[in-house]
C-alpha positions as CSV (number, residue, x, y, z in Angstrom):
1,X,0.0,0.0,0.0
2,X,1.4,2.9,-0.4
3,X,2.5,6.4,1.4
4,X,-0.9,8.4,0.4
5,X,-3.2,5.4,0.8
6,X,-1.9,4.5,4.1
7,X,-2.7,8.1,5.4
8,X,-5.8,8.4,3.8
9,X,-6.4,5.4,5.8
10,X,-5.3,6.8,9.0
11,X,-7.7,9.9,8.8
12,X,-10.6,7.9,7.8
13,X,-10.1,5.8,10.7
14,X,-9.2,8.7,12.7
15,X,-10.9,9.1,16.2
16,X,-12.5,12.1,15.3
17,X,-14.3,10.7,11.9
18,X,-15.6,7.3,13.7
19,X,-16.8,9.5,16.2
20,X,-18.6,11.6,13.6
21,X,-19.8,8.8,11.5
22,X,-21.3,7.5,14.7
23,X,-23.3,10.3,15.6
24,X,-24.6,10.9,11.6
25,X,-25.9,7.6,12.0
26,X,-27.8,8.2,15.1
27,X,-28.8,11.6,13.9
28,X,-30.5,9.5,10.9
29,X,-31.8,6.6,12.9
30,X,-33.3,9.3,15.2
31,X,-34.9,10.9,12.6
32,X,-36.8,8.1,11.3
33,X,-38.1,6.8,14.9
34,X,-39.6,10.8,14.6
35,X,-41.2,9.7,11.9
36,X,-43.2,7.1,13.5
37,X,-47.2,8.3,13.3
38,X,-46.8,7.4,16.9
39,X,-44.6,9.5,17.9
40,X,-45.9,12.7,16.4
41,X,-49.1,14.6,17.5
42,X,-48.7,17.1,14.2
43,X,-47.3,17.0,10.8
44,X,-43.8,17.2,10.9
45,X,-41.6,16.7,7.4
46,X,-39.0,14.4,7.1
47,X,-36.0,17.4,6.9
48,X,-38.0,18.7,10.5
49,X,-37.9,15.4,12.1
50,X,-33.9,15.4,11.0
51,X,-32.9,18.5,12.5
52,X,-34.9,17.6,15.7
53,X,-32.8,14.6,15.3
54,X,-29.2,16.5,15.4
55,X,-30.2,19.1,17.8
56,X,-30.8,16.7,20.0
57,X,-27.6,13.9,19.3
58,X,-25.6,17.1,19.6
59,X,-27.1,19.0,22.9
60,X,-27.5,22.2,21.0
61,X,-31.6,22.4,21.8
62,X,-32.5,24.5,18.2
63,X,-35.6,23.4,17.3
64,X,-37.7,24.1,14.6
65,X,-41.1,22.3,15.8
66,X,-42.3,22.7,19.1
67,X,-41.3,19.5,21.0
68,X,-43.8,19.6,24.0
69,X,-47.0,20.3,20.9
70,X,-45.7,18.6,18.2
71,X,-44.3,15.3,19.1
72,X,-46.1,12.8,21.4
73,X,-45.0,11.0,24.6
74,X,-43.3,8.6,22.4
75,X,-41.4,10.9,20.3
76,X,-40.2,13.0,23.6
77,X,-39.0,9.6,24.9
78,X,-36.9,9.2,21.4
79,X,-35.6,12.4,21.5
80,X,-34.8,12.2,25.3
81,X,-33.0,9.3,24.4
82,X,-30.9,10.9,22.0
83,X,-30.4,13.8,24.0
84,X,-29.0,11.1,26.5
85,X,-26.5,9.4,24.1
86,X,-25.2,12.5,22.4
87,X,-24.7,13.8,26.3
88,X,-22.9,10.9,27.1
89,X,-21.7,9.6,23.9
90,X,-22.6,6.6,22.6
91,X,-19.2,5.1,22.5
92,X,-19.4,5.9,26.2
93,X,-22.2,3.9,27.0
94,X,-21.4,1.0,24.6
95,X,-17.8,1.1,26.7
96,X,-19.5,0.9,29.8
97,X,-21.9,-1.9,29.3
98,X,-18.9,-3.8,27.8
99,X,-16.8,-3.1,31.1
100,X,-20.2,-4.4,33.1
101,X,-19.7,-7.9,31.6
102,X,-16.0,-7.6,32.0
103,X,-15.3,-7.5,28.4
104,X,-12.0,-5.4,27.3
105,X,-12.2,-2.2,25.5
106,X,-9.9,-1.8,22.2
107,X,-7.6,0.2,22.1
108,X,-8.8,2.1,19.4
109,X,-12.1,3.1,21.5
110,X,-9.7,3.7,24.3
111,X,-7.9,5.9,22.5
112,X,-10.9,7.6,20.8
113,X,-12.6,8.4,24.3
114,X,-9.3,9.4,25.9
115,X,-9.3,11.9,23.5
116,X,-12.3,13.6,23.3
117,X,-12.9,13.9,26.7
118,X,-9.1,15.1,27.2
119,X,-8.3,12.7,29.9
120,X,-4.7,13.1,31.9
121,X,-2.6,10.4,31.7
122,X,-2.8,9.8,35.8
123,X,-6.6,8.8,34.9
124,X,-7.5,5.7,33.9
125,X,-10.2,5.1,31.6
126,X,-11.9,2.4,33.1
127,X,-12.3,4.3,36.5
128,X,-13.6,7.5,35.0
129,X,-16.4,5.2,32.2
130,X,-17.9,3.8,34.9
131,X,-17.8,7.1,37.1
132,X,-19.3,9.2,34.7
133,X,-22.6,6.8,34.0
134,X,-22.9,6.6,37.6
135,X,-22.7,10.0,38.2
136,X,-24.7,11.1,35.2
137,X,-27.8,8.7,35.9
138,X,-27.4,9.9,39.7
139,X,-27.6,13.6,39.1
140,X,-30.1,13.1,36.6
141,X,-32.2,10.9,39.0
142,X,-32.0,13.9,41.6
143,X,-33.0,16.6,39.3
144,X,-36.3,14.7,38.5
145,X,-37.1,13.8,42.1
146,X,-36.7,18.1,42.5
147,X,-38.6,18.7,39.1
148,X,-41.1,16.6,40.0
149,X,-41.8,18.2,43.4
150,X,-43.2,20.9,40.7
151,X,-44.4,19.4,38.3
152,X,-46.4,16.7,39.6
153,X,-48.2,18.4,41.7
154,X,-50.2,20.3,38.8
155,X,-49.7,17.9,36.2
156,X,-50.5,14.7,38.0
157,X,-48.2,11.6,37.8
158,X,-48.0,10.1,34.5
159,X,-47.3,13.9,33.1
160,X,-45.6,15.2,35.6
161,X,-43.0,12.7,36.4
162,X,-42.5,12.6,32.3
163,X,-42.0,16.3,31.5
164,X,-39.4,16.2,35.3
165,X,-36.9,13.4,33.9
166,X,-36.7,15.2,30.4
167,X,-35.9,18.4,31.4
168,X,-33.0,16.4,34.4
169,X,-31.9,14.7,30.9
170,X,-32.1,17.8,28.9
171,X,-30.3,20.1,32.0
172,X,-27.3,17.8,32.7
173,X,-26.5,17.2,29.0
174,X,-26.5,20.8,28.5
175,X,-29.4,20.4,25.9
176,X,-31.3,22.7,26.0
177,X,-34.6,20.9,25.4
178,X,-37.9,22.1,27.3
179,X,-41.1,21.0,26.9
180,X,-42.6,24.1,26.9
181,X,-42.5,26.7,24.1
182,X,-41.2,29.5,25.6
183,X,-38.5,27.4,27.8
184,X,-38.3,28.7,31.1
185,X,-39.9,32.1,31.1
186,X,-43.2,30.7,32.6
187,X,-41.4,27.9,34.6
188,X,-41.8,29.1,38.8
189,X,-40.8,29.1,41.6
190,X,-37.4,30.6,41.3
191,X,-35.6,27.1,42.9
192,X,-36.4,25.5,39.7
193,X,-34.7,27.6,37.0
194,X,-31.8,27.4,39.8
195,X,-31.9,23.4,39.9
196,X,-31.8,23.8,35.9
197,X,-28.8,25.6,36.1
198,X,-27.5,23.8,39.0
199,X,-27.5,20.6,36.4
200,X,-26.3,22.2,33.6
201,X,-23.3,23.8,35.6
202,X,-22.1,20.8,36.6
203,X,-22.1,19.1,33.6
204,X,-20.5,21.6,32.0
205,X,-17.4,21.1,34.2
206,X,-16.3,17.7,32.2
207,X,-15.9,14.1,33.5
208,X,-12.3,14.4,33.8
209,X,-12.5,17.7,36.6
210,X,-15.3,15.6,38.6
211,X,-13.6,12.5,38.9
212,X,-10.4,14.1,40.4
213,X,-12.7,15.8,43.0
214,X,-15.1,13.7,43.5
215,X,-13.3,10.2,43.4
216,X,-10.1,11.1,43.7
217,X,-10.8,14.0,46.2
218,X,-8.1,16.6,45.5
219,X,-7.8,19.3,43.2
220,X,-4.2,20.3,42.3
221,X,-4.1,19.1,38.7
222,X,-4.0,22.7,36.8
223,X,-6.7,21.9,34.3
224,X,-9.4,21.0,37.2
225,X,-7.9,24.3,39.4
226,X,-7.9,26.1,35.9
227,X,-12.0,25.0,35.0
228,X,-13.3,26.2,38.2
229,X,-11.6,28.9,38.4
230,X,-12.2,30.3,35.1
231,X,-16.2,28.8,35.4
232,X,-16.8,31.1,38.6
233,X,-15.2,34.3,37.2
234,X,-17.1,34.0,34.3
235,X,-20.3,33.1,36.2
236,X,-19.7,36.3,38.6
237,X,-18.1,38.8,35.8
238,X,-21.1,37.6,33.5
239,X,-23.9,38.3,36.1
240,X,-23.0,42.1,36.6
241,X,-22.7,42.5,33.3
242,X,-26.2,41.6,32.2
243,X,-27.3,43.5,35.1
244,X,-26.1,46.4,34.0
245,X,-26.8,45.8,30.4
246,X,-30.5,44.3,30.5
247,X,-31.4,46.8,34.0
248,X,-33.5,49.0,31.3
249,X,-34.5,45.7,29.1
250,X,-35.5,42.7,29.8
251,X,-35.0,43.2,33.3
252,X,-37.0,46.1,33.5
253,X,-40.2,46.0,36.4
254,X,-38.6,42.8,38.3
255,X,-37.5,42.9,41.6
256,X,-33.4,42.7,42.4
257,X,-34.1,38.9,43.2
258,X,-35.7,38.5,39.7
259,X,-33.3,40.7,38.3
260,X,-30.1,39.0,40.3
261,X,-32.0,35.0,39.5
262,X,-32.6,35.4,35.6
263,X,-28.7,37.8,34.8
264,X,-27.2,34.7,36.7
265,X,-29.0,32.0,35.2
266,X,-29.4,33.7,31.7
267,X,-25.4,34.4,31.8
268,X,-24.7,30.7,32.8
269,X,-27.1,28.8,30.3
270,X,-25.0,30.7,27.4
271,X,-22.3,29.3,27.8
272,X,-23.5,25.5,28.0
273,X,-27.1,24.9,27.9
274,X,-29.4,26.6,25.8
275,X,-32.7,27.3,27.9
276,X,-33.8,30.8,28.9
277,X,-35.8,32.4,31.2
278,X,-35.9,35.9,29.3
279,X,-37.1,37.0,26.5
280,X,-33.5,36.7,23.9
281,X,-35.2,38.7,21.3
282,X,-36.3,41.3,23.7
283,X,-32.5,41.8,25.5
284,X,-30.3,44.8,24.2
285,X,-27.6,44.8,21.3
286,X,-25.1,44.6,24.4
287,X,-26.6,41.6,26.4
288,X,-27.1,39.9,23.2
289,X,-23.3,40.4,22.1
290,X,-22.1,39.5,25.5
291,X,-24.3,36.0,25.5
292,X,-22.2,35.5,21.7
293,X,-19.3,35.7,23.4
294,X,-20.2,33.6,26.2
295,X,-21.4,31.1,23.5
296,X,-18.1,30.8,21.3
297,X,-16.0,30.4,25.2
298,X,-18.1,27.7,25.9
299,X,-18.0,25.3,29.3
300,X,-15.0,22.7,30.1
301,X,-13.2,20.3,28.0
302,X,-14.7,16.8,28.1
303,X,-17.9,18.0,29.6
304,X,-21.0,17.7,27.5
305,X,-20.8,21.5,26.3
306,X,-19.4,22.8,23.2
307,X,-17.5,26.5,22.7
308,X,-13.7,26.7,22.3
309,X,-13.4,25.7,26.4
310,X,-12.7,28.4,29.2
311,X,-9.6,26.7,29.2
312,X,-8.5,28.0,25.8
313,X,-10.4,31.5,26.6
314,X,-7.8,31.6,29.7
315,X,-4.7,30.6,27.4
316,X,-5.6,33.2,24.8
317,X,-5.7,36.2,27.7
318,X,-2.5,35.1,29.4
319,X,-1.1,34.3,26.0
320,X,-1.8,38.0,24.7
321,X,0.0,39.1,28.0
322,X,3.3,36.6,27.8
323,X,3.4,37.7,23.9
324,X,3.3,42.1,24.7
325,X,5.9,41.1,27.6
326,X,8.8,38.9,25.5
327,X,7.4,35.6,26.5
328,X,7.7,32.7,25.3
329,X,5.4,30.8,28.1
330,X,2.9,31.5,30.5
331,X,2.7,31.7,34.0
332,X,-1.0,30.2,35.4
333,X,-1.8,28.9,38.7
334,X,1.9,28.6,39.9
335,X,3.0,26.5,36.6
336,X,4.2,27.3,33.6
337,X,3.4,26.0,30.8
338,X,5.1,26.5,26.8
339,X,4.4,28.3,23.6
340,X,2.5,24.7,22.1
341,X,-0.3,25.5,24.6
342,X,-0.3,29.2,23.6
343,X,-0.2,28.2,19.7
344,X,-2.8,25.8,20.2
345,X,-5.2,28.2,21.7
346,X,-4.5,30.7,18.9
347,X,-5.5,28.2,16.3
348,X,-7.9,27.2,18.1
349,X,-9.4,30.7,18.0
350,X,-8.4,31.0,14.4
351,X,-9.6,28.3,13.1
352,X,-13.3,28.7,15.2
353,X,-13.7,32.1,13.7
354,X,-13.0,31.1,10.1
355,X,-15.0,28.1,10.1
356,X,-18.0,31.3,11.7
357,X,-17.4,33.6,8.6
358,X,-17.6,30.4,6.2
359,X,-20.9,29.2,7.4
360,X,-22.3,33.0,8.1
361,X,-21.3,33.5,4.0
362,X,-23.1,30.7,3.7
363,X,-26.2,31.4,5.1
364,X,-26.5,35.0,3.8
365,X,-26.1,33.3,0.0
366,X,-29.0,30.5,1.3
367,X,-31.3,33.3,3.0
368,X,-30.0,37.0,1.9
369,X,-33.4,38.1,3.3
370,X,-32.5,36.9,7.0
371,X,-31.7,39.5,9.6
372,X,-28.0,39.6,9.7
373,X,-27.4,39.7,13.5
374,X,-30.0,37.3,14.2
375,X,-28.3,34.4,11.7
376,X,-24.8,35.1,13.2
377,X,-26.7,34.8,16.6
378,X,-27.8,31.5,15.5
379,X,-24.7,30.5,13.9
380,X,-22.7,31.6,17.0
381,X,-25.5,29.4,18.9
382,X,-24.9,26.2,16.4
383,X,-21.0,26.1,16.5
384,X,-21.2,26.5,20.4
385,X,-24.6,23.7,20.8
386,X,-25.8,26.2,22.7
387,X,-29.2,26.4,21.8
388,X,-30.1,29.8,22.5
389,X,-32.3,32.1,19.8
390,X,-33.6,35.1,18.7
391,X,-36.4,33.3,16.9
392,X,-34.6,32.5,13.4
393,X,-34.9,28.7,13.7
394,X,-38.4,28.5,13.0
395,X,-37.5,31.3,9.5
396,X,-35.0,28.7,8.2
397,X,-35.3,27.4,4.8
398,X,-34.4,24.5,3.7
399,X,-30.9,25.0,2.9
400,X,-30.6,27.1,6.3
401,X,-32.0,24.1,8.0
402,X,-29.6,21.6,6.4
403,X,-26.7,24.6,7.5
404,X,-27.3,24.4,10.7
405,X,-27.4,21.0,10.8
406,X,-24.1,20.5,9.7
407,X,-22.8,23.4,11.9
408,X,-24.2,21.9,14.9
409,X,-22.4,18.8,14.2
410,X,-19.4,19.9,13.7
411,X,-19.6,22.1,16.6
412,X,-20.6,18.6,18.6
413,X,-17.2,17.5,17.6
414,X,-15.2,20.8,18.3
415,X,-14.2,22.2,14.9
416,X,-10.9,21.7,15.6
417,X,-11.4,18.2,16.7
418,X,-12.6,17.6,13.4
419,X,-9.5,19.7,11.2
420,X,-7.3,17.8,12.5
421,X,-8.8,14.8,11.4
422,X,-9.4,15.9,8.0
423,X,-6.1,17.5,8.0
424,X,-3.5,14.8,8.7
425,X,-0.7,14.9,10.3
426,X,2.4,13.8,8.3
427,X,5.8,14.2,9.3
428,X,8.0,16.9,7.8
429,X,12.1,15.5,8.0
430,X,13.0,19.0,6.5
431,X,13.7,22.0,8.7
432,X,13.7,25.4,6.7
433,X,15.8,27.9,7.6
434,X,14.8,30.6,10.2
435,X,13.3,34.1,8.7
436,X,12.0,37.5,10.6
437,X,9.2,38.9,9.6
438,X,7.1,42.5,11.1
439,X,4.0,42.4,13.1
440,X,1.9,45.3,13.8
């Protein structure tokens, strides 16, 4: 065989395209349970029941049906279910269940899991597959008992218990998915938009950062020290600022609880989850920037958000710092770490916001009638699986539809993930000589 074939072998069988052939197939299977007269209450296309289908295998929460109206107790069930395995990943669970009937793992799943949930190498993969069904079915299991202190009350049982586990589903997998059409914004008391985002935090922290302090019960790896720290700036920086931006907005005529409760839990869900408790359409050019921003930085590495990470969002402001001051590293958390974690973060960013102004040329050649800062919105909210809108899904046509499909899938995968895949990684023997160039 030779040179080319053997690497066009090796990205096709890369981690990141098995991974991504996996969830294209559930995506499809997904979408033709949907199809099921049984699991529909009204009409819903084929190309409808497909993008229900990806929103939900990639925990972004678009939707362009109304999933509590349109699709039946059945069809919520299928879509919880993917919800669940694109949370989770389905090579997760099919590890897991293989580890249960102590059956070995290959190395290429192994290797493929290690990966994308960016596992150290003091943590064994074992330890942290069975930790993280564990812990997701316990949290989950929690969160309903809560919900359904709610919800069953008015609802009664059958209803009540139903709509409580998929929203505990939908809120730890950072989905985004409520069974209502407005999301949260009717949802009360206050303790329950809080349990939402109590879910939906944590999950957002990745596998890798609970293990060490749950299991493990320390906390001096930098990456775990690094996520929290990072998650709580962000979560405090980000609260003031949509007070102060939305105080004569969406926040206008609430009390300073309301106002304090929805700028906290509006500010967190951009980053990971999706749901919202205001009006997005209604918030100020400012408070809908800073949620854009919130949406490309994205949650933890290995959790079950999208976004860049904080972790690169931290790299890329201590990079800019060690780069104006003659650095070649950084200094974070009393380590140091090299210019290969600065450069990665940069391309990261790079390559993010070029794959953004592909996709937004894209979609202003498929819909040149569409409000331009509502479609980067959505975009933003696509490449991040956020989930968040300003009421564009439901405009899409066709071609916007299949857009954001494949945006929210790649986004599923991290774009840069999925580059590198595509890309290869040959060697290069040569070394070329060294050249100066000017900057600024």
């Amino acid at each position: 065989m030779s040179a080319r074939l053997v690497l066009t072998h090796k990205r096709l069988s890369s981690p990141a395209l098995l991974l991504l052939q996996g969830y294209l197939a559930l995506a499809l299977a997904g979408s033709l349970l949907l199809l099921l007269p049984a699991a529909r209450i009204n009409p819903v296309s084929w190309l409808d029941t497909l993008f229900t289908s990806v929103s939900a295998v990639t925990v972004t929460g678009l939707v362009v049906v109304d999933t509590g109206s349109d699709y039946s107790a059945l069809g919520q069930t299928i879509i919880g279910l993917l919800i669940q395995l694109g949370g989770l990943g389905y090579m997760t669970l099919g590890a897991a269940a293989m580890l249960s009937f102590n059956a070995s793992v290959g190395l290429r799943n192994q290797a493929m899991l290690s990966s994308f949930w960016q596992l150290g190498p003091d943590l064994r993969l074992p330890d942290v597959l069975r930790f993280s069904l564990l812990f997701s079915l316990g949290v989950e299991s929690v969160l309903t008992v809560l919900f359904a202190l709610h919800w069953v009350p008015l609802l009664g049982w059958p209803q009540g218990l139903g709509i409580s586990l998929f929203h505990a589903v939908s809120a730890f997998n950072n989905a985004g998915f409520a069974l209502f059409g407005d999301s949260l914004m009717s949802v009360s008391p206050g303790w329950m938009v809080l349990a939402h985002a109590a879910g939906f935090i944590v999950g957002g922290l990745g596998f890798a950062v609970l293990f060490e302090l749950l299991v493990l019960h320390r906390c001096r790896s930098v990456h775990t020290r690094l996520v929290l720290w990072a998650t709580l700036t962000l979560l405090a920086v980000g609260t003031l600022l949509l007070l102060l931006f939305e105080h004569n907005h969406s926040l206008a005529g609430l009390g300073w609880r309301e106002r304090l409760l929805h700028a906290f839990f509006q500010n967190a869900s951009a980053r990971t989850a999706g749901f919202n408790s205001l009006d997005i359409a209604a918030m100020s050019p400012a408070g809908q920037s800073w949620l854009m921003l919130n949406m490309v930085i994205g949650a933890g590495p290995g959790s079950t958000a999208g976004g860049i990470r904080v972790t690169t969002f931290v790299l890329l402001i201590t990079g800019v710092v060690a780069a104006l001051q003659g650095r070649t590293e950084t200094r974070m958390l009393g380590r140091m770490l090299g210019v290969e974690y600065m450069l990665r973060a940069a391309g990261i960013l790079v390559i993010t916001l070029s794959l953004l102004l592909l996709v937004t040329l894209l979609a202003f050649y498929l819909m040149p009638g569409a409000d331009p800062f509502s479609m980067i919105f959505e975009l933003i909210s696509a490449l991040g699986t956020v989930g968040l809108s300003t009421g564009m899904t439901g405009e899409l046509s066709p071609g916007g539809k299949v857009l954001i499909m494949a945006v929210m899938m790649i986004g599923k995968l991290s774009p840069v993930y999925l580059f590198t895949a595509l890309a290869g990684n040959p060697e290069r023997p040569l070394r070329y000589a060294g050249g100066r160039i000017a900057l600024g």
